[in-house]
C-alpha positions, 0 to 999 in steps of 0.5 A, a space after each residue: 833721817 832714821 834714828 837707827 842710822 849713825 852720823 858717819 853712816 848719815 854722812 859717807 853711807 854704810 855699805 862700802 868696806 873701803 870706807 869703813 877701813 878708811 873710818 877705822 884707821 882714821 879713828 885709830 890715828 885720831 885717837 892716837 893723837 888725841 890721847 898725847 894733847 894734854 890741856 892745863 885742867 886743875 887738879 890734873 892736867 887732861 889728856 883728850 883721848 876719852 874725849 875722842 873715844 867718847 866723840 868716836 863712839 858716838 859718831 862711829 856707832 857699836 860695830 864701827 866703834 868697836 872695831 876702832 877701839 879694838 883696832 886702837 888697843 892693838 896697835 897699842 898692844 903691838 908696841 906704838 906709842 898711842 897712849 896718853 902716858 906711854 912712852 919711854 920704858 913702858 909700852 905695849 902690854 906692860 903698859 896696857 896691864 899697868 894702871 891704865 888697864 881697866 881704864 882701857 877696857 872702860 873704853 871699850 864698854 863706852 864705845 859700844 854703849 855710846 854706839 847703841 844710844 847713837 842708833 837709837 837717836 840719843 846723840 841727836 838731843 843735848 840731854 840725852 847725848 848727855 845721859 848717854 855721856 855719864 853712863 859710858 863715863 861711869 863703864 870706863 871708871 867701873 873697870 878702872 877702879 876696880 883694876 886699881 883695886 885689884 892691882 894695888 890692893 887699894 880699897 874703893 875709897 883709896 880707888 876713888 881718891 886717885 884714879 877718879 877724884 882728880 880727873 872728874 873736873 876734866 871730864 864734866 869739860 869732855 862731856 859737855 863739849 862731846 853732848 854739844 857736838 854731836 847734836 850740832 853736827 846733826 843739826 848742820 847735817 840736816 840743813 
């Protein structure tokens, strides 16, 4: 298997369309409904979006990855209930330029890092699946932070206190889980 290639290309092959329609809008449902299972974490309950962003990013590779994740921000943006805390009163752009929002384009920076290290080979060894990991964790908190700043008026240390504090206990989870099933799956497809 060459290094270049990624595990969805590894597993269903690269060149037909119609199977990379069908990997988007299944990624879009995935991420859809990973971001409304909340698992009990302390301090704060987890939701399992950034876990599926994380997986998908990985597994879908740059192109494929960002597609997904741009196709998800515009379902998203149109109005449907595909994240983690909309719902209600507050969907859509309202919802997207909220808090939420940085974080959002943190997601998009993540799947295209993870997409790259995928096709260089790094999601097939736990270690570097994992650098791999911290790095496109710290491109989601980088812009979240920095639109919190920016929208409440917070200085760093108060950014930290609530937009990333309480949630790295959820994410050390994420990121051992996801820099775990990516090398195994490599490993199950190359037996």
């Amino acid at each position: 298997m060459t290094p270049n290639l990624t595990l969805t290309s590894a597993l269903w092959g690269s060149n037909s369309t119609l199977r990379h329609a069908v990997l988007v809008v299944a990624g879009i449902a995935i991420l859809a409904v990973s971001a409304k299972i909340s698992v009990p974490m302390w301090p704060v309950p987890i939701t399992m979006g950034t876990f599926a962003v994380l997986a998908l990013g990985a597994a879908y590779g740059p192109r494929l990855g960002l597609a997904t994740i741009l196709g998800y921000m515009l379902v998203g943006a149109l109005g449907f209930n595909v994240f983690a805390g909309s719902g209600g009163d507050v969907n859509g752009l309202a919802y997207m330029m909220a808090g939420t929002g940085g974080y959002l384009v943190g997601f998009v920076l993540a799947t295209i890092a993870l997409g790259y290290g995928a096709t260089r080979g790094w999601d097939r060894s736990v270690v570097k699946m994992a650098g791999l990991l911290l790095l496109a964790n710290a491109l989601i908190y980088v812009p979240g932070l920095a639109w919190l700043m920016h929208l409440y008026g917070m200085d760093l240390f108060a950014a930290v206190n609530a937009g990333m504090l309480p949630y790295l206990v959820g994410d050390a989870v994420k990121l051992a889980l996801v820099a775990l099933l990516l090398p195994t799956a490599w490993k199950m497809l190359k037996k």
